[in-house]
TORKOL-4160 file (C-alpha; in steps of 0.2 Angstrom, whole numbers, padded with zeros to 4 digits, m for minus):
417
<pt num="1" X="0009" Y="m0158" Z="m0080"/>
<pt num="2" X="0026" Y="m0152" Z="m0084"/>
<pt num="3" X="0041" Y="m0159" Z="m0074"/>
<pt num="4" X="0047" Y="m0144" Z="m0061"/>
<pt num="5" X="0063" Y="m0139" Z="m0064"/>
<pt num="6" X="0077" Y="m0141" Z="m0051"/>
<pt num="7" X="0081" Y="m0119" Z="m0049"/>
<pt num="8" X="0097" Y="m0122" Z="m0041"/>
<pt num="9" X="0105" Y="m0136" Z="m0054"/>
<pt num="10" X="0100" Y="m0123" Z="m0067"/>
<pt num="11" X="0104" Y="m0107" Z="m0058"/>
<pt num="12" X="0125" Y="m0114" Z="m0053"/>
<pt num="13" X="0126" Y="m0120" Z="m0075"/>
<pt num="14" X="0116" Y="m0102" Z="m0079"/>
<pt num="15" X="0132" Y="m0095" Z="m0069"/>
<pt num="16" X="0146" Y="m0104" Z="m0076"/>
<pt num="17" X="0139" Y="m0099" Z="m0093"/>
<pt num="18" X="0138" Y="m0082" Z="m0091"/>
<pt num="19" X="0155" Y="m0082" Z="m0082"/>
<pt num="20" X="0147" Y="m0072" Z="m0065"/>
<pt num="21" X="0149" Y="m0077" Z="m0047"/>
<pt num="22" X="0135" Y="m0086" Z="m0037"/>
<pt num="23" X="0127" Y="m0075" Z="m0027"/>
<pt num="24" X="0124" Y="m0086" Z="m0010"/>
<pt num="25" X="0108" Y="m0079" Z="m0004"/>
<pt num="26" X="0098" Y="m0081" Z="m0022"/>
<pt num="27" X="0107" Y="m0098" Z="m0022"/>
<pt num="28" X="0100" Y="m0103" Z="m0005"/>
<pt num="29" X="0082" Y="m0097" Z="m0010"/>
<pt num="30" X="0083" Y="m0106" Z="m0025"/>
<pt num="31" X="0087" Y="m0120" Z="m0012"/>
<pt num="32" X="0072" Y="m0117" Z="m0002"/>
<pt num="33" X="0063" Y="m0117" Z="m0016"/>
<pt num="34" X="0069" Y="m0131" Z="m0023"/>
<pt num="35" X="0064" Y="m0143" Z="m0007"/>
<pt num="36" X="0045" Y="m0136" Z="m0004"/>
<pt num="37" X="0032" Y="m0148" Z="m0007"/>
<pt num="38" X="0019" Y="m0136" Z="m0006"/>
<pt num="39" X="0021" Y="m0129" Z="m0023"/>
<pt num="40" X="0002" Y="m0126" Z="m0031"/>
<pt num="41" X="0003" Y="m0127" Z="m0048"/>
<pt num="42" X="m0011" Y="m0116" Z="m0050"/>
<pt num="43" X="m0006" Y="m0104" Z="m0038"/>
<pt num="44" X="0015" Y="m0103" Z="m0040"/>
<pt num="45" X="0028" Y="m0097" Z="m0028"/>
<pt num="46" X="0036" Y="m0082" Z="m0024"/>
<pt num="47" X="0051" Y="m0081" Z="m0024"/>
<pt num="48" X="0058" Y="m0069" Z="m0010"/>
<pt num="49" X="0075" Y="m0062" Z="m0012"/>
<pt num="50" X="0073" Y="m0046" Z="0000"/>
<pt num="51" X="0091" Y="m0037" Z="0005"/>
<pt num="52" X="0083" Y="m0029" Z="0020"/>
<pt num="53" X="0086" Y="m0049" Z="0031"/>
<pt num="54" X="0090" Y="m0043" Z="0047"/>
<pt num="55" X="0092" Y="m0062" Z="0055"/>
<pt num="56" X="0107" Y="m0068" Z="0043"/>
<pt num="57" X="0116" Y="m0056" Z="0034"/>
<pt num="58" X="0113" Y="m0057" Z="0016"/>
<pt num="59" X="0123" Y="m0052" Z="m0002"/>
<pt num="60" X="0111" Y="m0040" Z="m0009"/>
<pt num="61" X="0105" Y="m0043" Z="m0027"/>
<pt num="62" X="0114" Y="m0033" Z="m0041"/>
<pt num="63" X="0111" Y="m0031" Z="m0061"/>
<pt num="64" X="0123" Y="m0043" Z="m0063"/>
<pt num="65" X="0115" Y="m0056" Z="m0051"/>
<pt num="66" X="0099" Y="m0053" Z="m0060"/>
<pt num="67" X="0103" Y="m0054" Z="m0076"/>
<pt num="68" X="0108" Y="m0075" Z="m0070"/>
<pt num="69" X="0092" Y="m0075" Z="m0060"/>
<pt num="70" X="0079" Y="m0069" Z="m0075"/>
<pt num="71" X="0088" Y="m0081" Z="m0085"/>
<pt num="72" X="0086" Y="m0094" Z="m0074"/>
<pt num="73" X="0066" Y="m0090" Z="m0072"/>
<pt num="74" X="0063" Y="m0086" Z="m0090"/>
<pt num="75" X="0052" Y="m0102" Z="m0090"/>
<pt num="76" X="0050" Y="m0107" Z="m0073"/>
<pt num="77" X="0029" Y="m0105" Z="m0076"/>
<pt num="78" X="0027" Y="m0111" Z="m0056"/>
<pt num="79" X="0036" Y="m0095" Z="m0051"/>
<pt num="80" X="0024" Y="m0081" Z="m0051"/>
<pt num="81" X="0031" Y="m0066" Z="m0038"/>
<pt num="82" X="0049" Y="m0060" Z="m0037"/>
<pt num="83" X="0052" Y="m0048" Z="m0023"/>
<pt num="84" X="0070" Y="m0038" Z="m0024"/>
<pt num="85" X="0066" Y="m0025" Z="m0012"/>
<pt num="86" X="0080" Y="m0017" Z="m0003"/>
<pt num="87" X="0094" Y="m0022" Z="m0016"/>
<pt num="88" X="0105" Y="m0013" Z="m0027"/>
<pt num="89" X="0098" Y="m0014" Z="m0043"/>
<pt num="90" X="0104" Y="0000" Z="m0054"/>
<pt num="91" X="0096" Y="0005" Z="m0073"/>
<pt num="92" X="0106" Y="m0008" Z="m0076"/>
<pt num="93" X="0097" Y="m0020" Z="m0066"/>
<pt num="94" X="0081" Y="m0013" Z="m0073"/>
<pt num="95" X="0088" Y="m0017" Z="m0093"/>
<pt num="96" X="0087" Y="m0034" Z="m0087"/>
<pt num="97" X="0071" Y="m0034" Z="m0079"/>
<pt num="98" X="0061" Y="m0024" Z="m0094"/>
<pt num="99" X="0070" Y="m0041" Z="m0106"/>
<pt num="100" X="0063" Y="m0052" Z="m0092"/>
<pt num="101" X="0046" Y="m0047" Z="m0094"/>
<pt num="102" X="0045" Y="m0047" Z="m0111"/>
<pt num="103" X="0051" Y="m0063" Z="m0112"/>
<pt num="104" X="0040" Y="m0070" Z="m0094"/>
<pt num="105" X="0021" Y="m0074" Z="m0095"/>
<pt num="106" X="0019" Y="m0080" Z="m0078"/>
<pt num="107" X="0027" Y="m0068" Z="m0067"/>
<pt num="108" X="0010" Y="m0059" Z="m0056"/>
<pt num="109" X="0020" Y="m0048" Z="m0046"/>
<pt num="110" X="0035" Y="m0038" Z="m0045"/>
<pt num="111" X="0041" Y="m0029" Z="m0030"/>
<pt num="112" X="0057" Y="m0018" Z="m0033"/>
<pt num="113" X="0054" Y="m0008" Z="m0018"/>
<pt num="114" X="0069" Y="0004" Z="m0013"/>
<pt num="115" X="0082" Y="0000" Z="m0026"/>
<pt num="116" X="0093" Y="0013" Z="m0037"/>
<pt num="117" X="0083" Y="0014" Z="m0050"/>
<pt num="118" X="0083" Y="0029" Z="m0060"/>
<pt num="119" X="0072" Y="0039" Z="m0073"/>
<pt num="120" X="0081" Y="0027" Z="m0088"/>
<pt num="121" X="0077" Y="0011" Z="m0079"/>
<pt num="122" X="0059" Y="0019" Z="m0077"/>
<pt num="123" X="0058" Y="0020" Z="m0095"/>
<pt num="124" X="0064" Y="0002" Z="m0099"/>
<pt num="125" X="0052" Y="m0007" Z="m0086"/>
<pt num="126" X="0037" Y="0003" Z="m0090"/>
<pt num="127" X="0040" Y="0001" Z="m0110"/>
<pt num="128" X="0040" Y="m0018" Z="m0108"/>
<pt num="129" X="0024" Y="m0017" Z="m0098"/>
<pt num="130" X="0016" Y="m0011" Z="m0115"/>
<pt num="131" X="0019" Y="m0028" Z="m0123"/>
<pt num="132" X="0016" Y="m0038" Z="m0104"/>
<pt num="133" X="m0001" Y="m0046" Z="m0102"/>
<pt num="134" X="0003" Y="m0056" Z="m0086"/>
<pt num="135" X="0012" Y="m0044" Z="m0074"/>
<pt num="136" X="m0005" Y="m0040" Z="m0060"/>
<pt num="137" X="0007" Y="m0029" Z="m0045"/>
<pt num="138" X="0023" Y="m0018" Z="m0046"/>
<pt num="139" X="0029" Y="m0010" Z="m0032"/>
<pt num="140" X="0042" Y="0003" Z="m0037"/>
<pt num="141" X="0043" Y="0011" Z="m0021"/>
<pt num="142" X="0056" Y="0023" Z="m0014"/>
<pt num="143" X="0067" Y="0021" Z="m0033"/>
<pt num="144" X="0072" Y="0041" Z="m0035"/>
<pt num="145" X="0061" Y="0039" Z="m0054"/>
<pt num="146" X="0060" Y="0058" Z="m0054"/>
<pt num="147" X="0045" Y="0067" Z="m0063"/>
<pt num="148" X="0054" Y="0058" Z="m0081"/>
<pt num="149" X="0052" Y="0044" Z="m0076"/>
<pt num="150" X="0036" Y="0045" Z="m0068"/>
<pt num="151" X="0028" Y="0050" Z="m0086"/>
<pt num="152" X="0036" Y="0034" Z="m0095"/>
<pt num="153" X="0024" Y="0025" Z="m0081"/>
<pt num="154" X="0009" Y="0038" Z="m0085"/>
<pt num="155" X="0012" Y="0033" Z="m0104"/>
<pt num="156" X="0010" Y="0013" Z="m0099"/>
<pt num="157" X="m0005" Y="0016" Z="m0090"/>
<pt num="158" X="m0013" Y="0022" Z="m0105"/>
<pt num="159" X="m0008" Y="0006" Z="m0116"/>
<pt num="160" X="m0006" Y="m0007" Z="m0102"/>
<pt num="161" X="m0023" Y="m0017" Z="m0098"/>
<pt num="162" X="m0019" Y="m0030" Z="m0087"/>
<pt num="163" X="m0010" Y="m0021" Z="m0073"/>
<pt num="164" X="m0023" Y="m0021" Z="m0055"/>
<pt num="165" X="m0009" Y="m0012" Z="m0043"/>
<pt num="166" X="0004" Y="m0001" Z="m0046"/>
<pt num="167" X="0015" Y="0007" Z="m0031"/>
<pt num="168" X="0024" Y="0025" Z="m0035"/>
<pt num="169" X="0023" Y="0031" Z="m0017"/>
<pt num="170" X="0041" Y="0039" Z="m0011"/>
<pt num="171" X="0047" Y="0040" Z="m0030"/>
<pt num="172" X="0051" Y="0058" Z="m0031"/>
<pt num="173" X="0037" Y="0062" Z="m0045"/>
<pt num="174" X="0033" Y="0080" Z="m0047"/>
<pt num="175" X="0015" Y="0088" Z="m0052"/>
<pt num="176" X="0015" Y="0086" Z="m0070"/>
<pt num="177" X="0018" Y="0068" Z="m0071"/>
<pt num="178" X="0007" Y="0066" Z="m0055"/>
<pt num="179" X="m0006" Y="0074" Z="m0065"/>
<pt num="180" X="m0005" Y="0062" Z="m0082"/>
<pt num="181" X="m0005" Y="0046" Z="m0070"/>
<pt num="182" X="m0024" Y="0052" Z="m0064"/>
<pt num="183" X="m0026" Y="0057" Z="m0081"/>
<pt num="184" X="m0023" Y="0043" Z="m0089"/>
<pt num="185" X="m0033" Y="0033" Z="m0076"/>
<pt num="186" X="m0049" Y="0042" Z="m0080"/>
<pt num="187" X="m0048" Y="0031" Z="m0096"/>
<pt num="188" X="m0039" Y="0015" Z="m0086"/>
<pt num="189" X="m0053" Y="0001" Z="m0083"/>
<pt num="190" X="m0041" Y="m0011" Z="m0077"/>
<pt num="191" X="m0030" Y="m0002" Z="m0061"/>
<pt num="192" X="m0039" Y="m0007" Z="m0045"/>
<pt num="193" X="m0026" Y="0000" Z="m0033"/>
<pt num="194" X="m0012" Y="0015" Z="m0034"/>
<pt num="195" X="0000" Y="0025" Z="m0021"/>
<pt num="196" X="0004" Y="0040" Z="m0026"/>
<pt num="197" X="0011" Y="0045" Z="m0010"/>
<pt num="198" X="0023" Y="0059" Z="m0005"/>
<pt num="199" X="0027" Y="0067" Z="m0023"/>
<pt num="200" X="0037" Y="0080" Z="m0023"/>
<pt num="201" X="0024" Y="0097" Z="m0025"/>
<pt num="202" X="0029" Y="0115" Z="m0024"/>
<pt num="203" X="0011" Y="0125" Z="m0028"/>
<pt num="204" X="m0001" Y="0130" Z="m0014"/>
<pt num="205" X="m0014" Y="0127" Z="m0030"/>
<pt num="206" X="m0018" Y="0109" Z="m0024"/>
<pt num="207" X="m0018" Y="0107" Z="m0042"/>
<pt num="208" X="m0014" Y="0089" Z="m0041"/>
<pt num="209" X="m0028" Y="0086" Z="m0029"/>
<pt num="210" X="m0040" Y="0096" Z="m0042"/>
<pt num="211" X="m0034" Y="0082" Z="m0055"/>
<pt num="212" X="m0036" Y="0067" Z="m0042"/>
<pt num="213" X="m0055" Y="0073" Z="m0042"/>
<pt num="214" X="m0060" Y="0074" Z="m0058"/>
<pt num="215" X="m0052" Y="0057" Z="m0061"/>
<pt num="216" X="m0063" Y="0052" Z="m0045"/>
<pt num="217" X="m0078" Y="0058" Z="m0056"/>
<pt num="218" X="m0075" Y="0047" Z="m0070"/>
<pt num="219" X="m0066" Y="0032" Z="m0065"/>
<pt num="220" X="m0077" Y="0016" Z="m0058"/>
<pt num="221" X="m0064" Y="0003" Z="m0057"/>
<pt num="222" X="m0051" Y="0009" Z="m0044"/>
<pt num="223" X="m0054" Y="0002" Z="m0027"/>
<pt num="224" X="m0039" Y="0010" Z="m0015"/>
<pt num="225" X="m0032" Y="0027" Z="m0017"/>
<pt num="226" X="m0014" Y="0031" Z="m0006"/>
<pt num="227" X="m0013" Y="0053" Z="m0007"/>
<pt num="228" X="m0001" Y="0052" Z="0008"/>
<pt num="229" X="0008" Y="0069" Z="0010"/>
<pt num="230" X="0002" Y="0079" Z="m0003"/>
<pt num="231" X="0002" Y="0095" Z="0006"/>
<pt num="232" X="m0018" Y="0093" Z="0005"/>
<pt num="233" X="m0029" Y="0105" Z="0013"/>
<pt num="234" X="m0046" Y="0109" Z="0016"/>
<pt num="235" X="m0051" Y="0114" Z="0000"/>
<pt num="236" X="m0042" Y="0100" Z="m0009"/>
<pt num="237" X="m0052" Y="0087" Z="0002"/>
<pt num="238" X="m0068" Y="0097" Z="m0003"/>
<pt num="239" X="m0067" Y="0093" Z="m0020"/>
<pt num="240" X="m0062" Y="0077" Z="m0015"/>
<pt num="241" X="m0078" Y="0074" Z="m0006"/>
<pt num="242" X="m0091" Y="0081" Z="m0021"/>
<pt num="243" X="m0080" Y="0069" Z="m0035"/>
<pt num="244" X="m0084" Y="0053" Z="m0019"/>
<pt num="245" X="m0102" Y="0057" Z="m0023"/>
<pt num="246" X="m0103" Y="0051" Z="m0038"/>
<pt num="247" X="m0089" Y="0039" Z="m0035"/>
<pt num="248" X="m0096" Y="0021" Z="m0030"/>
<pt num="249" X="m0081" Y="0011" Z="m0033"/>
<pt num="250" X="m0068" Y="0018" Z="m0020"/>
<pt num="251" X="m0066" Y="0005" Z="m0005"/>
<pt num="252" X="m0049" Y="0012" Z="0004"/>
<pt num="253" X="m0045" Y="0032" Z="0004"/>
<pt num="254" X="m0028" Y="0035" Z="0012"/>
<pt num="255" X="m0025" Y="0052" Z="0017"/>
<pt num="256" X="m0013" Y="0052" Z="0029"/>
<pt num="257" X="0000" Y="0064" Z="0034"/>
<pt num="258" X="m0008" Y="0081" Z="0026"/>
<pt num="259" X="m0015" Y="0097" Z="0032"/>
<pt num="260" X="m0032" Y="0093" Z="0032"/>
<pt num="261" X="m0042" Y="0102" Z="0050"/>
<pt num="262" X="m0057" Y="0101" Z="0056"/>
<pt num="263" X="m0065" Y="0109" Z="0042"/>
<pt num="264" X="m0059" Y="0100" Z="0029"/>
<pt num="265" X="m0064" Y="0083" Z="0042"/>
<pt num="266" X="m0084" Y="0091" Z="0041"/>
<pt num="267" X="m0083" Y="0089" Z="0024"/>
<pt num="268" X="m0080" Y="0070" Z="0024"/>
<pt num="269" X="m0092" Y="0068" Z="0036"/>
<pt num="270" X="m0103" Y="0076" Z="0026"/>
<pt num="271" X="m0097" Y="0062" Z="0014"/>
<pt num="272" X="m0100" Y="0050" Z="0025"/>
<pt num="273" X="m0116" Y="0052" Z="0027"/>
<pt num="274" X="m0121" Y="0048" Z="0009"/>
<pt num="275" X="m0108" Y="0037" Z="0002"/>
<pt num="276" X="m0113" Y="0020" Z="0004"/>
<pt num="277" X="m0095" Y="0011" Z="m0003"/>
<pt num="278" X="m0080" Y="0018" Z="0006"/>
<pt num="279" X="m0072" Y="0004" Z="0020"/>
<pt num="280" X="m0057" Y="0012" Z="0023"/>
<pt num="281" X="m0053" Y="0031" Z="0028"/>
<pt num="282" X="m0034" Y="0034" Z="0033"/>
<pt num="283" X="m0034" Y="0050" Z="0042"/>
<pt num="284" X="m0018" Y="0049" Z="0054"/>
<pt num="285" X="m0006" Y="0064" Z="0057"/>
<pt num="286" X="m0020" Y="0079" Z="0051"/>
<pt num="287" X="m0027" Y="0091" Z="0063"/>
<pt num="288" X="m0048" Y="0084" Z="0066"/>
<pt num="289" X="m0047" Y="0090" Z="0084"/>
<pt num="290" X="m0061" Y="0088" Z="0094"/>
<pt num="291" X="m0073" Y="0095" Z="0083"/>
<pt num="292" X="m0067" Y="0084" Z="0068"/>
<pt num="293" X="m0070" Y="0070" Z="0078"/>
<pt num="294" X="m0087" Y="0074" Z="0085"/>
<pt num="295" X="m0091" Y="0078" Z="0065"/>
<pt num="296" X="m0087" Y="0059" Z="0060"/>
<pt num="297" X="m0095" Y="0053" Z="0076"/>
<pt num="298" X="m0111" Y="0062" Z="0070"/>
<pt num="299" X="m0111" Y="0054" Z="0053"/>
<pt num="300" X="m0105" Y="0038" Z="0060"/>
<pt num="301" X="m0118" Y="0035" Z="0073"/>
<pt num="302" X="m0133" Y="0041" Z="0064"/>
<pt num="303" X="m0129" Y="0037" Z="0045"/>
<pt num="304" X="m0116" Y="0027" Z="0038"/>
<pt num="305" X="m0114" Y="0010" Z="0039"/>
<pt num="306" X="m0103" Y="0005" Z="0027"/>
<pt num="307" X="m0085" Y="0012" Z="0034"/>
<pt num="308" X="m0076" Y="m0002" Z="0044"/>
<pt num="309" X="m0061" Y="0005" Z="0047"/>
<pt num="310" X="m0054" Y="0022" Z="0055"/>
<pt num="311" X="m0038" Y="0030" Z="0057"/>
<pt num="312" X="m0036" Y="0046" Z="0066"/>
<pt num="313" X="m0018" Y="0043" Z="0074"/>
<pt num="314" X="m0012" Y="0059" Z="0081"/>
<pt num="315" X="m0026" Y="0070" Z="0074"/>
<pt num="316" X="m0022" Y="0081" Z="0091"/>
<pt num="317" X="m0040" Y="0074" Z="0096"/>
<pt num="318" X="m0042" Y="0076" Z="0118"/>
<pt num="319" X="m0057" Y="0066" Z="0127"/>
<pt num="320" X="m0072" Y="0074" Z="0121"/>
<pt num="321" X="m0068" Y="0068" Z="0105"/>
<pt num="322" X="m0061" Y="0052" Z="0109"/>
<pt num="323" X="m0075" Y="0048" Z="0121"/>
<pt num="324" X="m0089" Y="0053" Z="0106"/>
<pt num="325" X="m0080" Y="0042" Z="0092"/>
<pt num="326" X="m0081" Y="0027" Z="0106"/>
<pt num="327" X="m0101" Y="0030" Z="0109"/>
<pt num="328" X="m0102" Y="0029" Z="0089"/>
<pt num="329" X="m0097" Y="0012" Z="0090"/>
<pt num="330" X="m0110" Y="0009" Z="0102"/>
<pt num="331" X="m0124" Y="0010" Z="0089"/>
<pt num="332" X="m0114" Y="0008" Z="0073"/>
<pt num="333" X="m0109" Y="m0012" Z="0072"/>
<pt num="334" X="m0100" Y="m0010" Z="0055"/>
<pt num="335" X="m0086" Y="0001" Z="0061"/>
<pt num="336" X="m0073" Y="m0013" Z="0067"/>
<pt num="337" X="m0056" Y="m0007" Z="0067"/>
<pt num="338" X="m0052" Y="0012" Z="0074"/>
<pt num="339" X="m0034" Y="0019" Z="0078"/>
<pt num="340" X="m0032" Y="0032" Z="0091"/>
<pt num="341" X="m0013" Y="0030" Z="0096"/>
<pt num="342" X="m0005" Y="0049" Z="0097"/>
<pt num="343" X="m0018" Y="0060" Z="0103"/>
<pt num="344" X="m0023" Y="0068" Z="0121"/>
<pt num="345" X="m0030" Y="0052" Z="0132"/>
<pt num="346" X="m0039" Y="0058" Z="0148"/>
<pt num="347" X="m0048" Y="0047" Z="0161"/>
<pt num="348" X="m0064" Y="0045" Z="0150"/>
<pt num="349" X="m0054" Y="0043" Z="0135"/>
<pt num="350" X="m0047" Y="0028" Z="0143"/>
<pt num="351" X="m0062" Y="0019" Z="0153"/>
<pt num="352" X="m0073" Y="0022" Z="0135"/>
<pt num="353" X="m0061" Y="0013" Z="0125"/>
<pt num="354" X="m0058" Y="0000" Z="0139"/>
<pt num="355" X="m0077" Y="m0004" Z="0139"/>
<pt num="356" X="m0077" Y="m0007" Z="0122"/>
<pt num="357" X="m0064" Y="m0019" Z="0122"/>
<pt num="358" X="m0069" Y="m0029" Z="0139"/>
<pt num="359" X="m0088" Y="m0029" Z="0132"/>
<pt num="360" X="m0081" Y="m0038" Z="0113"/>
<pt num="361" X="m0088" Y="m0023" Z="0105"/>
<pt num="362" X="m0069" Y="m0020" Z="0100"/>
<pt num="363" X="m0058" Y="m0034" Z="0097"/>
<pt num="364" X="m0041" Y="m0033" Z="0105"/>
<pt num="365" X="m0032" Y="m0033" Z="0087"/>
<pt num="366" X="m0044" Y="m0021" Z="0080"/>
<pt num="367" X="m0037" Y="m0006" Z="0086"/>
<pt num="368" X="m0020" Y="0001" Z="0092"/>
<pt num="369" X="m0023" Y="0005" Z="0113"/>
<pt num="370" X="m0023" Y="m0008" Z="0127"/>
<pt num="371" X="m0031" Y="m0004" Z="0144"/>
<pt num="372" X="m0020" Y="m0008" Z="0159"/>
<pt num="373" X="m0023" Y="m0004" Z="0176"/>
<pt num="374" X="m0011" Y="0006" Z="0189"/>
<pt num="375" X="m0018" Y="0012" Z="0206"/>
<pt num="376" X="m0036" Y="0009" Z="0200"/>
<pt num="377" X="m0034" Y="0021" Z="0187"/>
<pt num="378" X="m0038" Y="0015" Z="0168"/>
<pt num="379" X="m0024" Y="0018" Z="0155"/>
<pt num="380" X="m0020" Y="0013" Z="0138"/>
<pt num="381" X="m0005" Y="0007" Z="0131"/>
<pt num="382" X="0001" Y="0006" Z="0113"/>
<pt num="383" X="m0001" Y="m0008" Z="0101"/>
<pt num="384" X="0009" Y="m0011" Z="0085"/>
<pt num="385" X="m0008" Y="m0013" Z="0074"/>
<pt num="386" X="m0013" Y="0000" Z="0063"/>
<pt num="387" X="m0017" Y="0002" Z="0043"/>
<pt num="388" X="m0001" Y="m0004" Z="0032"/>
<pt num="389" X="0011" Y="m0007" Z="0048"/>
<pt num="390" X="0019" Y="m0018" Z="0038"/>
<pt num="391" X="0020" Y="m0008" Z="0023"/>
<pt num="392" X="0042" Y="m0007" Z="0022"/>
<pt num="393" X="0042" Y="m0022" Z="0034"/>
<pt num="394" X="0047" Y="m0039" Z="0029"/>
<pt num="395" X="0046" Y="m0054" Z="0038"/>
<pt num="396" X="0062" Y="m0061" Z="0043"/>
<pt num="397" X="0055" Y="m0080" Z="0041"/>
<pt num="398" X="0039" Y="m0087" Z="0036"/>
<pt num="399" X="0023" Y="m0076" Z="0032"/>
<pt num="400" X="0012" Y="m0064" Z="0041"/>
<pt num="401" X="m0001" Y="m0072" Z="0051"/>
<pt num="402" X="m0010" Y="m0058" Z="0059"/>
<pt num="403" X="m0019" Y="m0048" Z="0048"/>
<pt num="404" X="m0026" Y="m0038" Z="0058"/>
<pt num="405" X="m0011" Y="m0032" Z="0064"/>
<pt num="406" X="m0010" Y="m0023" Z="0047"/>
<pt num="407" X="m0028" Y="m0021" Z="0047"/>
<pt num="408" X="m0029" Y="m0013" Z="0028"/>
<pt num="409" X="m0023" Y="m0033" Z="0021"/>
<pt num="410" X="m0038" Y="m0043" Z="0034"/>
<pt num="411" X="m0052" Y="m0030" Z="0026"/>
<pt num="412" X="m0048" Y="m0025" Z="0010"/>
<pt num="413" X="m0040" Y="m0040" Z="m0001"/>
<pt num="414" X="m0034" Y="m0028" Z="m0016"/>
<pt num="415" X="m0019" Y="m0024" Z="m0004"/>
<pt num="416" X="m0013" Y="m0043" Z="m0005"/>
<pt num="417" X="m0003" Y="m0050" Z="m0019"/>
């Protein structure tokens, strides 16, 4: 067992060398790191050097400070994560991350969530993942990449075969790249989890979506799929639904934040009804209605009993459908974790979901309501639990305890680093 390194010694020398200013806040990680006992060998740490601190105000992480701190790690083997999110790492920046990971086989995850990285930087970091063969998570979140830089990643995909999770929700990619990233996952075996979420699409063609299905059709190794605003309507989650037919692999379908009524809802009840795989179905701000509700009722209480999670979070839903979604769980035991918050609570809504919390059949931190009584009359109030809550959030100390409360991490593992 190799001696551990002391990360602070060589980070202050790693400075004077390179003739740039300590950055406090990596210095003081390096610190923490430095002092905890705890360190598996087997596992490794990660390192969290997050600018969005909102406790003690923090020196955000340039290119320049990062070019120090890859030196620094080049061969720290018990440092397996690095999260930058929130910093102000440029192409720049991204120039000395590509070197990093060329150079680095330990490093499992990478979360450069909302910097300024461009299309070029794009390019740099996803032509050294062609050589990488240890890199597991990226998270490239909210970094304006553009459709450019979207392709470079498309490319890597088709090269790359270590890679399980890749996150390019919020980066600004338009429908031809869109459409060669689920190209090139028909032939990926290795990807188990991708966010494509809110590209930037100016057809009514739902072409995209037409792609996302066919890759649906062919692909057996992808376990959660993030289409967040996609302008998706009914007909695109119909051809969803007739590529999840022959799909047994998908766990976790977000589709959140579309267009999808109550038609397009039948069709994945219909879906529901035969597919035996799918966990988690993320429905929240669509337009089910009643009569979308009463449709995954239907399919819920009679014939599925694999679906263990449900979002439909201001799905414009009043009592009736409410009230039938509550008398699924009744008789179906799988379904553990449902999300209502947003839609037309009446007096039945609130007594249903009341009883099914004060009878056990709905633990407290499965869902987002919480009965509370005024004048004898039932009511529900929100909670903060829901699928991916904590998605932009960071803790400001410490980790996250409660699952549940982000309820996608506590049922499907793949979302975890």
């Amino acid at each position: 067992m190799s001696v551990r390194p002391d990360l602070h010694q060589r980070y202050v020398a790693t400075c004077q060398n390179l003739g740039q200013p300590e950055n406090p806040f990596i210095a003081h990680v390096l610190q923490e790191a430095d002092k905890n006992d705890k360190i598996s060998w087997t596992k490794g740490i990660t390192l969290k050097i997050a600018g969005n601190n909102h406790l003690v105000p923090v020196q955000r992480v340039t290119g320049d400070d990062l070019q120090v701190l890859a030196s620094v790690l080049c061969n720290s083997v018990f440092v397996t994560g690095l999260d930058l999110r929130f910093n102000v790492l440029t192409d720049a920046g991204a120039k000395h991350m590509a070197t990093f990971l060329q150079e680095n086989s330990t490093l499992r995850y990478l979360n450069l969530m909302f910097n300024d990285i461009g299309t070029s930087g794009a390019e740099l970091i996803a032509r050294a993942l062609h050589r990488n063969e240890t890199l597991l998570y990226l998270r490239m979140t909210g970094n304006k990449i553009g459709n450019k830089g979207g392709m470079f990643f498309a490319s890597m995909l088709q090269i790359n075969s270590t890679l399980e999770k890749l996150d390019l929700g919020d980066c600004d990619m338009a429908t031809q790249c869109l459409i060669a990233i689920v190209t090139a996952l028909t032939q990926n075996k290795s990807v188990k989890a991708i966010n494509l979420n809110r590209p930037l699409l100016y057809s009514q063609e739902e072409d995209t979506t037409v792609h996302v299905a066919l890759m649906l059709k062919n692909n057996f190794s992808l376990v959660e799929l993030h289409l967040c605003k996609h302008e998706m309507k009914n007909f695109g989650v119909e051809r969803l639904c007739e590529a999840l037919y022959e799909n047994s692999s998908l766990k976790y379908l977000d589709l959140s934040c579309n267009k999808i009524s109550r038609d397009g809802v039948k069709f994945l009840g219909e879906l529901l009804k035969r597919n035996q795989t799918l966990e988690i179905l993320d429905l929240g701000a669509n337009r089910a209605e009643d009569d979308g509700a009463i449709y995954l009722s239907e399919a819920l209480a009679l014939h599925n009993r694999t679906l263990r999670a449900l979002s439909v979070v201001s799905n414009n839903i009043s009592g009736k459908g409410l009230v039938a979604l509550s008398d699924a769980m009744k008789t179906n035991m799988e379904l553990s974790y449902i999300y209502i918050w947003g839609n037309k609570f009446d007096e039945a809504t609130c007594m249903a979901f009341s009883e099914l919390i004060q009878t056990g059949r709905l633990k407290p931190n499965c869902t987002d309501v919480e009965p509370y009584e005024v004048d004898g009359h039932v009511h529900l109030a929100e909670l903060s639990h829901g699928l991916r809550k904590h998605y932009y959030w960071t803790p400001s100390y410490g980790e996250v305890t409660n699952k549940d409360a982000n309820a996608s991490l506590a049922i499907a593992a793949v979302s975890e680093h």
